[in-house]
Every structure is written in C-alpha cells, then in structure tokens.
NUVEX-290914 format. One record per residue (C-alpha): x, y, z. Coordinates in steps of 0.02 Angstrom, whole numbers, plus 50000, padded with zeros to 5 digits. Layout:
BEGIN
       u       v       w
       X       Y       Z
...
***
This chain:
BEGIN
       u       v       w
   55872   53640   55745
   55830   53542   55579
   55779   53607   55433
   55632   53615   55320
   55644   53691   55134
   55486   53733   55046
   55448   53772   54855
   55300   53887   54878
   55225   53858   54676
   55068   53908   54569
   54997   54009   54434
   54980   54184   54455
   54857   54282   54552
   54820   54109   54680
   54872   54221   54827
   55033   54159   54865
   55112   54323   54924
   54940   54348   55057
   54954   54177   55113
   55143   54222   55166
   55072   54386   55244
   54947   54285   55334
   55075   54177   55424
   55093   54207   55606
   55292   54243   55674
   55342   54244   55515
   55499   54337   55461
   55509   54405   55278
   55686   54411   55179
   55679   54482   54997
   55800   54495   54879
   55824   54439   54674
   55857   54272   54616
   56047   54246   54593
   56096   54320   54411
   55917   54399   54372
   55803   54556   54433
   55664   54435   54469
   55594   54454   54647
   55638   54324   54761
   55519   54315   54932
   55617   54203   55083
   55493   54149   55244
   55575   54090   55386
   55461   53999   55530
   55513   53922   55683
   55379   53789   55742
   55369   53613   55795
   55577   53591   55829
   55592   53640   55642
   55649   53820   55551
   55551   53805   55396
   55615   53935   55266
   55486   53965   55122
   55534   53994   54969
   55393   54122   54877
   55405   54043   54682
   55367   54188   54535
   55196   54138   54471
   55199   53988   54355
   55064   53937   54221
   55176   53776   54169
   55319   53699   54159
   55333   53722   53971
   55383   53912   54054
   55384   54063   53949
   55422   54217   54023
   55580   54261   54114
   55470   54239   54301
   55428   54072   54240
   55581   54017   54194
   55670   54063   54360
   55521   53966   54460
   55567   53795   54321
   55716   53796   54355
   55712   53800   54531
   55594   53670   54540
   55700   53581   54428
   55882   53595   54483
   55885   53679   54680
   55872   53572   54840
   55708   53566   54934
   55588   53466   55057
   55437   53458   54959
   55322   53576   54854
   55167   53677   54943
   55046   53707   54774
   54934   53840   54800
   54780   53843   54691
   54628   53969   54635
   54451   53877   54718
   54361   53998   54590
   54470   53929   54437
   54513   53760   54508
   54516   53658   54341
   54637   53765   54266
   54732   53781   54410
   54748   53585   54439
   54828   53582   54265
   55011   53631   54343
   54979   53548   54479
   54980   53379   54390
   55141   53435   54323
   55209   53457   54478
   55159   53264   54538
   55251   53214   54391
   55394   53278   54482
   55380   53114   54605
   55404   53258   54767
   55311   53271   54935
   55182   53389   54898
   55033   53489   54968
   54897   53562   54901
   54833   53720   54969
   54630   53770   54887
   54661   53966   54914
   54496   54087   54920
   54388   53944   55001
   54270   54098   55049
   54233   54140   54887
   54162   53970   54806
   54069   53954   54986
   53984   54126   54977
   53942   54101   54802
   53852   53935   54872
   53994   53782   54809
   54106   53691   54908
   54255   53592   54911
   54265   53405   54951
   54432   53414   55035
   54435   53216   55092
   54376   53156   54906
   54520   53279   54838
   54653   53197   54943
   54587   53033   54896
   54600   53054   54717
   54762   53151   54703
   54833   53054   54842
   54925   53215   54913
   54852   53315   55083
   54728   53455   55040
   54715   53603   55141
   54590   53753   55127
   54617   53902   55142
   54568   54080   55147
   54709   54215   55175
   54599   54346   55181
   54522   54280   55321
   54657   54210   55393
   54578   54037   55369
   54682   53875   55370
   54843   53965   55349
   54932   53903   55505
   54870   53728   55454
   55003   53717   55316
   55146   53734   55437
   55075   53586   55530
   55046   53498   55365
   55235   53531   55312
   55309   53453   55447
   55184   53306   55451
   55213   53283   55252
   55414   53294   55284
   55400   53160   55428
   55295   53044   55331
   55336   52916   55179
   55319   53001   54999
   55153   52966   54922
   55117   52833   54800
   55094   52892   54623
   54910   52904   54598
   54940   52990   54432
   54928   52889   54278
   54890   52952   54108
   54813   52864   53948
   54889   52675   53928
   54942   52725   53782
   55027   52876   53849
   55093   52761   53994
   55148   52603   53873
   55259   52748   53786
   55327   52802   53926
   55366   52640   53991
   55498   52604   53845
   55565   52782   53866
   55613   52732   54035
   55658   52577   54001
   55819   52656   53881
   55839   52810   54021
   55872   52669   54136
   56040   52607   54034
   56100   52776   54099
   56168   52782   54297
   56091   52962   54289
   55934   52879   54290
   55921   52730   54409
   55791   52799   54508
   55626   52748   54434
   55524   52910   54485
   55652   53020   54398
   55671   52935   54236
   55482   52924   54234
   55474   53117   54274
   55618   53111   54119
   55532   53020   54011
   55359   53126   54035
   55458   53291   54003
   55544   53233   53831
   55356   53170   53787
   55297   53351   53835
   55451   53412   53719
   55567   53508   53852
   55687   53565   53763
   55810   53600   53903
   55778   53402   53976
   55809   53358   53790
   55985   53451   53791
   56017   53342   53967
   56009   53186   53872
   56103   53247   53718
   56290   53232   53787
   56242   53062   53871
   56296   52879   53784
   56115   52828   53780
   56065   52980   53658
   56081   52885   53487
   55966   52758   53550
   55831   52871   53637
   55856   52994   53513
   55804   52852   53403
   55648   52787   53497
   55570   52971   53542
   55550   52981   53357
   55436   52833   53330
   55365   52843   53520
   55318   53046   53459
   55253   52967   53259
   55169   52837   53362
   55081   52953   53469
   55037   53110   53359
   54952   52965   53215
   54840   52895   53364
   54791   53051   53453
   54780   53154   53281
   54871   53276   53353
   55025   53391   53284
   55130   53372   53454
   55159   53248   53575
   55143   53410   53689
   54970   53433   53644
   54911   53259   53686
   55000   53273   53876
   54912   53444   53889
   54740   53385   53821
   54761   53237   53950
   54803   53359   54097
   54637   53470   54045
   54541   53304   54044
   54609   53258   54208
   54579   53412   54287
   54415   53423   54255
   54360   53239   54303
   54440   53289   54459
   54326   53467   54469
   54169   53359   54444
   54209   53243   54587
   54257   53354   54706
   54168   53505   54699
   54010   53573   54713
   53985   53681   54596
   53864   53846   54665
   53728   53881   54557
   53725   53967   54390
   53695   54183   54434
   53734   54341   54344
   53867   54376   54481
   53958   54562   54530
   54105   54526   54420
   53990   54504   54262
   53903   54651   54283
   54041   54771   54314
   54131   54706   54162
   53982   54749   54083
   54025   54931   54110
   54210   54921   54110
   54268   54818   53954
   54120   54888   53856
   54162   54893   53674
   54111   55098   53701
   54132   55125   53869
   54267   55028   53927
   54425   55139   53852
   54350   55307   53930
   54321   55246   54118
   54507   55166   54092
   54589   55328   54056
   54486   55414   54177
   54572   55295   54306
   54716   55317   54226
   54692   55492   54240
   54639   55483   54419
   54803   55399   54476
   54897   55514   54390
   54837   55652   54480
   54868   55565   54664
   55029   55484   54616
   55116   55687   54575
   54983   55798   54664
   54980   55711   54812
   55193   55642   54802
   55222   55833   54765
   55190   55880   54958
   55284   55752   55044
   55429   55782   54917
   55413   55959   54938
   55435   55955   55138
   55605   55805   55080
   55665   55921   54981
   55648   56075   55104
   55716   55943   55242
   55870   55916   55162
   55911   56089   55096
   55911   56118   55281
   56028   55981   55335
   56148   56053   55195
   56112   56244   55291
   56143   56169   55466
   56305   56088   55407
   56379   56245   55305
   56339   56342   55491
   56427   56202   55588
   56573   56164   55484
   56719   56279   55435
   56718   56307   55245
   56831   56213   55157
   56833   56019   55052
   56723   55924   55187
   56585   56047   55199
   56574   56059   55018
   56579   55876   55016
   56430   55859   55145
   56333   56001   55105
   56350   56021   54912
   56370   55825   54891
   56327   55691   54994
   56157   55759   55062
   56100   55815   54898
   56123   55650   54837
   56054   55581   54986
   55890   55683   54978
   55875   55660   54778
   55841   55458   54802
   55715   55476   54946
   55611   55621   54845
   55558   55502   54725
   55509   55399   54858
   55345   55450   54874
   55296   55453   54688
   55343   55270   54678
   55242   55215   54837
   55094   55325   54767
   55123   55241   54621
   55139   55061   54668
   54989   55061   54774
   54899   55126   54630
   54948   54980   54536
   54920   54842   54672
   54761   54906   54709
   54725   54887   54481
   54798   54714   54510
   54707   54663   54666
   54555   54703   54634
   54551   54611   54480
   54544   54770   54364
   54733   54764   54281
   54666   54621   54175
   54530   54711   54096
   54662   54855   54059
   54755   54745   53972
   54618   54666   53862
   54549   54832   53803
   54713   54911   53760
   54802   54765   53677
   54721   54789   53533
   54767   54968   53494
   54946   54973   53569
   54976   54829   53463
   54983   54908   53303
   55137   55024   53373
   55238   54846   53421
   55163   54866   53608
   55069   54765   53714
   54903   54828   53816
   55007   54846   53992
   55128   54956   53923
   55021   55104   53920
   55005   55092   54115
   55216   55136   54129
   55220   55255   53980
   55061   55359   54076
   55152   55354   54227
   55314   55396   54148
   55246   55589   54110
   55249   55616   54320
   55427   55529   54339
   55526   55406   54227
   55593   55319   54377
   55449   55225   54441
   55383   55234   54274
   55536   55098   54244
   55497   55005   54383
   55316   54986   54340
   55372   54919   54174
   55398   54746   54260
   55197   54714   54241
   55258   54677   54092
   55311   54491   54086
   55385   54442   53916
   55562   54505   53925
   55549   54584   53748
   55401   54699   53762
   55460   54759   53942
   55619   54824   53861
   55551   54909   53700
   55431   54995   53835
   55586   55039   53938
   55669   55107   53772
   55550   55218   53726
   55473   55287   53911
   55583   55423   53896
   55491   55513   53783
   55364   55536   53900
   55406   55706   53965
   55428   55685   54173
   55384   55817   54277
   55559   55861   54291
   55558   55939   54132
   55428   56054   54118
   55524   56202   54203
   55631   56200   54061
   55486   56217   53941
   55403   56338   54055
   55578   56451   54048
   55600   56428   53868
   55403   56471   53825
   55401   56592   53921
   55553   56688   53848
   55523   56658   53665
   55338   56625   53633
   55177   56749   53685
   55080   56710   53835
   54917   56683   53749
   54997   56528   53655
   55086   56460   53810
   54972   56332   53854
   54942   56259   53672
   55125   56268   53654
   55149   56149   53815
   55019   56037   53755
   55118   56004   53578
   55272   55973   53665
   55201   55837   53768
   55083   55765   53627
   55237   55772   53526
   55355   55673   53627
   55218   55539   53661
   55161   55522   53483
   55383   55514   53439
   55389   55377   53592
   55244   55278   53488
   55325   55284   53325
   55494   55219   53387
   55428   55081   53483
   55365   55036   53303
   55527   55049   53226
   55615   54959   53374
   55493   54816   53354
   55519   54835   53149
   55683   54843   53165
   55763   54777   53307
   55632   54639   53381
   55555   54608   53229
   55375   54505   53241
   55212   54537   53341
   55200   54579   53508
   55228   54420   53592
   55042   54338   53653
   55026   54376   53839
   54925   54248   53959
   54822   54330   54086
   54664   54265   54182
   54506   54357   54198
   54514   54336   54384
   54332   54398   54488
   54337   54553   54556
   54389   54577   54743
   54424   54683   54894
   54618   54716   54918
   54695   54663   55070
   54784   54798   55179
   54908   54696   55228
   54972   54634   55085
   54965   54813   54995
   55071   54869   55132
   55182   54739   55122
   55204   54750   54945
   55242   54931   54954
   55365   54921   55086
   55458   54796   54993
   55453   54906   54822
   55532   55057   54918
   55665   54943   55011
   55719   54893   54833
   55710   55057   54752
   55831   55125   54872
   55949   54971   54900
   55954   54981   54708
   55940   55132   54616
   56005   55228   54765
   56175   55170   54739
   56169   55228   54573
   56118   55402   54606
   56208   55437   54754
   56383   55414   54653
   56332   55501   54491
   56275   55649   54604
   56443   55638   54674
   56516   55645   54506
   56423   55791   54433
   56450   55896   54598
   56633   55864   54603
   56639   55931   54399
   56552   56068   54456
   56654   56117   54624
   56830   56083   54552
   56972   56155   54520
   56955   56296   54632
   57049   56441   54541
   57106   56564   54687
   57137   56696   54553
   56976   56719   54486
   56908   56720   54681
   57028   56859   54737
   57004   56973   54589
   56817   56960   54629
   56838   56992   54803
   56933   57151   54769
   56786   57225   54656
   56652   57180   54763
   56731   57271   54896
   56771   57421   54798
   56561   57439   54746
   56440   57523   54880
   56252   57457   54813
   56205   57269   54869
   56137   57236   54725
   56313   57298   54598
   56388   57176   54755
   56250   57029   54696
   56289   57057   54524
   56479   57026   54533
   56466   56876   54645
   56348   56788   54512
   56475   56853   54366
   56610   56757   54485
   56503   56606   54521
   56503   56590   54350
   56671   56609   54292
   56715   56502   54415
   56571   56363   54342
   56660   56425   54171
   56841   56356   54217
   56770   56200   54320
   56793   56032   54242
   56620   56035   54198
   56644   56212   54096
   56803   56139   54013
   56698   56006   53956
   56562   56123   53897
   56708   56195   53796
   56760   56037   53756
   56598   55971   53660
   56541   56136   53602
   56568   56102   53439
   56458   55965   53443
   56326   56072   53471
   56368   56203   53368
   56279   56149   53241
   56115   56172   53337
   56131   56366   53395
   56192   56333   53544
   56362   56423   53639
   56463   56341   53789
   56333   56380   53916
   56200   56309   53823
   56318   56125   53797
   56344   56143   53990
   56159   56150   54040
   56122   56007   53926
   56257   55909   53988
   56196   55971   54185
   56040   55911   54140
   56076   55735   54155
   56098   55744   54324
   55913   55813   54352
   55795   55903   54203
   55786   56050   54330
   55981   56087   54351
   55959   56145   54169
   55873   56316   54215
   55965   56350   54391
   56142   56309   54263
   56081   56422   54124
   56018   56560   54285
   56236   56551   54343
   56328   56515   54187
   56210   56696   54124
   56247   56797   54296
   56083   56798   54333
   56108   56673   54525
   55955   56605   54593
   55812   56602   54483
   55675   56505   54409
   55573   56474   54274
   55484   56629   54289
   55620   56731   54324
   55617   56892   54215
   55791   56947   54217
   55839   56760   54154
   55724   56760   54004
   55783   56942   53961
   55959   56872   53945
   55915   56699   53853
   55804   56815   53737
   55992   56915   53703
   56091   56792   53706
   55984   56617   53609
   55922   56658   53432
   55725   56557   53440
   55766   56426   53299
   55918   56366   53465
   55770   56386   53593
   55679   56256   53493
   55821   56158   53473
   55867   56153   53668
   55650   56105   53666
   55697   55948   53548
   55834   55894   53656
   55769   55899   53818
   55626   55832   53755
   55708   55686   53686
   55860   55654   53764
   55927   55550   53906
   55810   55567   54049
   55894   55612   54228
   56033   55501   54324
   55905   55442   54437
   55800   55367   54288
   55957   55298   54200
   55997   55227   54364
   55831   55125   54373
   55861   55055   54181
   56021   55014   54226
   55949   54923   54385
   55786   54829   54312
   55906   54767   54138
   56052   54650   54165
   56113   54654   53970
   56228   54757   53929
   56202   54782   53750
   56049   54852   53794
   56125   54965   53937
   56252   55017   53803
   56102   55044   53676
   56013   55150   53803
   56152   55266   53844
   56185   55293   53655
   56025   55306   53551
   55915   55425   53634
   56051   55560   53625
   56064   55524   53454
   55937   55543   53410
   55896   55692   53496
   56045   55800   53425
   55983   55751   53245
   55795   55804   53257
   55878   55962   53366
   55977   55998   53197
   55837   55953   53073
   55726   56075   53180
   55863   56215   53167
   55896   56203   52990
   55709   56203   52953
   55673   56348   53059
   55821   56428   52971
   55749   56403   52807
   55607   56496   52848
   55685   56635   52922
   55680   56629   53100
***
C-alpha cells in the first residue's frame, strides 16, 4: 500500500487536535517527539489505496519559533520527510492566521488549507469565499467545522488529490524590492550544489532575509559564506534605509500582515459589526474589579472537585488494593515472595493509579478553562501581579493545584510554554503543601498546640509555605534566570462550547502518559523503600519476641510487644541503620533516630511519616488522631523539634511520586540534580533557624 505523510501545522487554538478527533476510522498513536517531552499526536488512515499517517504539529505562531513546542514543529517542517503540509486556520481570526501560512508557501511544498470553525463566522452572519481563496493563494481551500463534523472527511480526499497532482505554481510574491533582493541572494546560493533547486534557495534566501539564525549557521561552514556573508550585509542596509525599518525581519513581517489582510478583504465577508457573547462576558470576567474574584472562585471551585470528588474514587483504589495485598498474604505461604507481592509490588502498583483520578479531575478542569476560551483571560488578569515574584499569569493555575497533589500539579505546569518560567514554577510547586501532608500537621498540632488554635495554626502553615514558594521563585528568577518573565503570546480566542469528544480524548491520552511515565518511576522507588524497610530479617530479635509474647496472658500486653518488635525490627532494617546513620545530621534540629527515619520515610509518601513515627514509637496502627501516639511524641519530641519536623515537611522534597513527575516532564539534568538538592537544603536550615529561635526564647 503506498504511503502518504502529512505535516498537520498552525497556530494554536485552530482546532487541530478536534479535527483529528473528527476523522472517521482513524487510529490515534501518541508518544513525545524524539529527545523532548513535547507531545507528539500520529493519525493513521487507510482510504483511497493509500495509508495516510498524520502527523499532529505543536501549535506554531511562526517560523521565527520561540518556545520549546514551536521549535520542535520548525524543525520538523524544516528537516523531516513529508508529502505536503495540511494548514489549519482560525475563520474567526483569519488575517492573523494567514500570516504563518504565507510562511509556510515560502516553503515551495504541496499544501492545503483547511478554514476551521466555518460555523462560527456563518452564524455570526460572514462567510468565506472558498473559490476566490484558492484563486489567490493558488493552494486548495477546504472548510471546515469539527465540531460539526463538517468538511472533515473532505481533507483526506483533498490529500490524496494534492499528492497525485503537480505542485502549485508560486503565487506568492512580495514587494519588488523585497523580490529584486532576493533575486541576488539566490543568485550567490546557487554557486552552492546545496542549492540547485530554485524553490529551495528562494525559500533560503527568504529565511536569511527574515534573519533565521539557525538557516544562517547552514550557510556558515559552506565555501560561498564570505561572499553571501558579504552581500546580506548591503542587501539587509539596502533594505532597512528604504523601508525605515530596524530589521529586515520587520519589513518581511509587515509585508505578510499586509498580505494577509488584502487577502481577508477579498475573500471574506465580513458579518456585521454587534456587541457579541464574548464581549459581554469579558465584561464581567476581566473586569479591572471583578475579574480576579470570579477567577479564584473558579479556581476555588476546581479545587474542590479535583480532591473532593478524586478523594472517593481513590479511596475505593486504595481500599481495592489493600485487599489484593490481604488476598495474596491468605493465598501465599509467608516467606520473600509474599512480602514481595503483598508489601511491594501491589503497593506500588496501587500508589500510581490513586493519583489517577486527581489528574483526570484535574485535566478536564483545565481543558474545559482552555476550551472554552476562559484560560486566556486567566492569564491576562494574573500576569500582572505574578510578575512582580519572577512568574508569569499561568503559573498560578499549577501552584493552586499543587496544594491537592504536586503530581498533576507538575504536569499542569506544561500550560506554561516558555521553557524558563515552566521550570522556576516546577522549582518552587513544592511549597505548596499537597494533601499528602496535612496528616502530619494534623498529628503534630494536635500533640503540641491547643485545640482552639488548631485551625489558625493550619492556616499559617499553608499561607506560610505559599508566601516562602513566592519569594523563592523571586530569588530563582534574581538569581538564577535573571530578567523579566519572558513575554508570553496568547490570543483572545471567542468564547465556546467544549467538545466531548475531544475532552475525552485529551484526558485519556493525559492518563496513558502519566502512567507509561511516572509509573515507572514510582513503582521502582516503592520497591526500594519497601525492601529498606523489610530487610535484613534478624531471626534473633523475632524469637526473643516470640518467647515473651507467649509467656503474657492479656491481648493487649500481647499487642504491645509485637509493636515493640515491629519496631526493633524497623530499628535494625537498612532503613533504621540509615536513620542511625544520618542522625547526626539532624541532630542539630531536636530530632532522635526515629524522627531522621520518618523524614527520610517520608519521601516515599508525606503520609508514611505518621504510620513510621506510630511503629518506630510502639504505638502499631494509628493515625493522626491517635491519642496514645501524640502522648508518646509529647514524651519523647521537645515543641521547638515539633516545629522543626513542621519546617521540614513543609519544605522539603515532596513524595517519590511527585519527584517522579519532575524527573519525567524535565530532560536536563542540572536541573534534576538542582531539584533533588536545594529544597532539602533548604529545608534543614530554616528547620535549624526555627529551633535555635524557639530556643532562645525558651521553649
């Protein structure tokens, strides 16, 4: 069967991804790019004696890319091997749109235009003038309307025609003299066998005029560099004097604009001038008063569904599992492989699919924010004011989320597209105290604080760690990126219903990743912290147990001297020889053996630290509220070493799963390095400024 490749291009929010959802027989493949995390979307299509595979391009705004999305969709354009290049374009914001997709006829490639959201320019009263676009741009138009379902099958037919047929004629011509300087660029590109082929060096010549630097380091190592180098420097004088312009850039861009929107005016009817939905809901929702309260009330709102509503399926995962693990221990003979299966392997197991419904919660929170054409308006009235701590607007959607879970916190940090911000955000998210962590507050409250203050008590820890995660992004940004926030581009797109289908798509993709990714990750490390924790048995301490327990009558003297062995047994584990180990570490802070080994535990999961603390004290199975536990932290912690344990949890590494997900969505590894390092850091020395200080004053 032959084959058709297909570049599927065009700025963001077109509706590439529903056109895709829209297409009939369609099989989906998604993966990453090769060497990036960026999303890669594969369609394959059988029709007409042709499998047509469809490549789903990251949203583009230009060539002149900027953002790491951008520059994987460039430089596939530019270097991979394909058919021809389906454009999809915005009917509602078509002269901006047609802007890259003049840059993409520069390319010289079979091409078709797709008009996407037909339905909306037609109900508003406009319409497109799809034979008087196809005349003009001299490419095949197609419109379409992927909610509707409208016109989408027409592209396969126009792919195969398009690949059948002669490339088109180049009906693109700028300025003459734009052209006459491109002409003698070409003209010295053609010296060069590289460039025999008179579309390409033209397609050359336009991208050194529109100052590429990546084209320009092409030509650098080539013979004919002295002498181009040479010309490109008058051509660009030339240019900049006539135009009065500062860049050569700016004159191919103002050209492009002026192109685009000759084109507009011939081929479309424009509907009539009315104060439309979109204009007066964003009178209400990016009012200067307003706006910021009805945000965080969304904000507030999504919360609530993403961990109220994730709580009960995780609850019944959680219970699910624990069961499993039961059902094995009854089936199997004690010994390695139960231990293995029941303590290990389905803990793990059940740990990554927990989160799973937080993060599809989550996600469809956001789609439904980016659908409907509110995420934009988030970002424009927030941008401002998260500025000023070195963040951009966006980033307060992943910090808010982070207090429920860090883990899809992390993964909604990729709204954020320049590649600086996202990891500054991603530094700093875990100071948003998860969920996770608030039974350890709870416990520690509750033991060395009166009940009356409980509540404000909570509330300063949180405030605190947020208001700490603000002031480091600052000194990251100070620091470590130093400059502004980077500018980010985002269209004011109308608003809209979201389609079902591709929500559903979207969210079935995010959870296939989550788990082919991050799952890996936390299924060893569980593996690793059980098998600390389970080995080396020590047959002496067992027996000597046994003996005792069977010399006492009462059940609960009996309870009491298994949880004593439990936890010498924890005590000479490898994970209680390291709690030895690195005790004096945290010495300093207050804190004995047990205390290191909780803290340590606690990477694994923020809860482990109170059911570790419940053994290592020979209390077994407890909680938070557990009375007999907080009796023996209350003997055995002084309160200035509560606070401290407060400071670290608060601040330090968040759990295995969340490290996971860093480690996941960031390729560098001075940054993975910097991650693992600085929070922990950090956390021991405001743990030991907070002891001394309390020890000053007497506590």
């Amino acid at each position: 069967m032959k084959k058709i490749r297909v570049a599927l291009a065009g700025q963001p929010n077109v509706g590439k991804s529903s056109i895709i959802n829209s297409i009939t027989g369609a099989r989906l493949h998604v993966g990453n790019f090769s060497g990036v995390t960026v999303e890669k979307k594969e369609v394959y299509i059988e029709r007409n004696g042709y499998e047509i595979e469809i490549i789903d391009l990251p949203g583009i705004y230009s060539l002149n890319a900027y953002t790491p999305e951008e520059q994987v969709a460039k430089k596939f354009l530019f270097e991979e091997d394909y058919d021809l290049i389906v454009n999809v374009v915005d009917a509602n914001t078509l002269s901006r749109n047609l802007i890259f997709t003049l840059q993409l006829m520069d390319m010289q490639k079979k091409m078709v235009l797709v008009v996407n959201m037909i339905d909306e320019v037609e109900k508003e009263g406009g319409s497109v003038d799809k034979a008087k676009l196809e005349e003009l741009l001299g490419i095949p138009v197609i419109l379409t309307s992927a909610k509707e379902g409208r016109g989408v099958d027409e592209i396969i037919t126009q792919i195969t025609r398009t690949h059948e047929g002669p490339k088109p004629k180049n009906k693109l011509f700028y300025d003459e003299r734009i052209e006459e300087q491109i002409g003698k660029i070409v003209k010295v590109l053609h010296k060069s066998p590289h460039f025999k082929d008179p579309d390409f060096a033209r397609f050359i010549a336009i991208r050194l005029l529109d100052r590429d630097e990546e084209i320009y380091k092409i030509i650098h190592d080539l013979p004919i560099f002295i002498e181009l180098h040479e010309l490109l420097g008058k051509v660009y004088r030339e240019l900049e004097l006539e135009f009065d312009e500062e860049t050569t850039a700016d004159i191919l861009s103002n050209e492009r604009y002026a192109l685009a929107k000759a084109l507009v005016m011939e081929a479309i009817k424009k509907p009539p001038r009315r104060v439309s939905l979109t204009d007066r809901l964003d009178k209400l929702l990016i009012h200067p008063i307003f706006g910021l309260p009805i945000f965080l009330f969304f904000m507030w709102l999504l919360f609530q569904l993403t961990f109220e509503m994730g709580s009960i399926p995780m609850d019944m995962i959680d219970a699910g599992f624990t069961e499993i693990s039961n059902i094995i221990k009854g089936v199997l003979p004690a010994g390695a492989i139960q231990s293995v299966l029941a303590d290990g392997v389905v803990p793990a197991v059940g740990s990554i699919i927990m989160f799973l419904p937080n993060i599809l919660i989550l996600f469809m929170g956001i789609n439904l924010l980016e659908q409907t054409g509110y995420m934009a308006r988030t970002a424009f009235l927030l941008d401002g004011f998260m500025k000023k701590f070195g963040l951009q607007g966006k980033a307060f959607i992943p910090l808010v989320s982070g207090f429920g879970c860090t883990v899809p916190a992390y993964m909604a940090a990729r709204t954020l597209k320049n590649p600086t911000d996202r990891i500054i955000t991603m530094l700093v998210l875990g100071f948003m105290s998860c969920s996770a962590r608030l039974p350890v507050y709870v416990l520690l409250i509750g033991a060395f604080f009166p009940t009356a203050h409980a509540g404000n008590i909570l509330f300063v820890i949180y405030l605190s760690g947020a208001v700490l995660g603000l002031v480091v992004a600052k000194i990251l940004r100070t620091v470590l990126f130093k400059g502004e926030p980077e500018p980010f581009v985002m269209e004011m797109p109308p608003y809209r219903f979201p389609s079902m289908k591709a929500l559903g798509m979207e969210l079935w993709i995010k959870s296939k990743l989550f788990i082919k990714k991050a799952g890996t990750f936390i299924a060893g490390a569980s593996m690793i912290i059980w098998f600390l924790s389970s080995y080396p048995h020590n047959a002496s301490i067992e027996e000597a147990f046994t003996q005792k327990i069977e010399a006492v009558q009462s059940a609960e003297a009996k309870q009491q001297l298994k949880n004593e062995m439990v936890a010498k047994e924890l005590e000479n584990s490898y994970l209680g020889r390291i709690g030895k180990a690195i005790e004096p570490v945290f010495e300093p802070l207050g804190f004995d053996w047990r205390m290191s080994v909780a803290t340590i535990a606690g990477l694994a999961a923020k809860e482990v630290v109170v059911s570790t603390l419940a053994t290592l004290y020979a209390v077994g199975d407890a909680d938070e509220s557990s009375s007999t536990l907080i009796e023996r932290l209350r003997e055995n912690v002084t309160f200035k070493a509560a606070i401290a344990l407060i400071v670290i949890i608060m601040i330090y590494s968040p759990c295995i799963a969340a490290m996971s997900t860093f480690w996941a969505e960031v390729p560098q590894w001075v940054w993975r390095g910097f991650y693992l390092v600085y929070p922990n850091v950090l956390a021991w020395l405001m743990a030991f400024g907070v002891y001394r200080i309390l020890g000053m004053m007497g506590y």
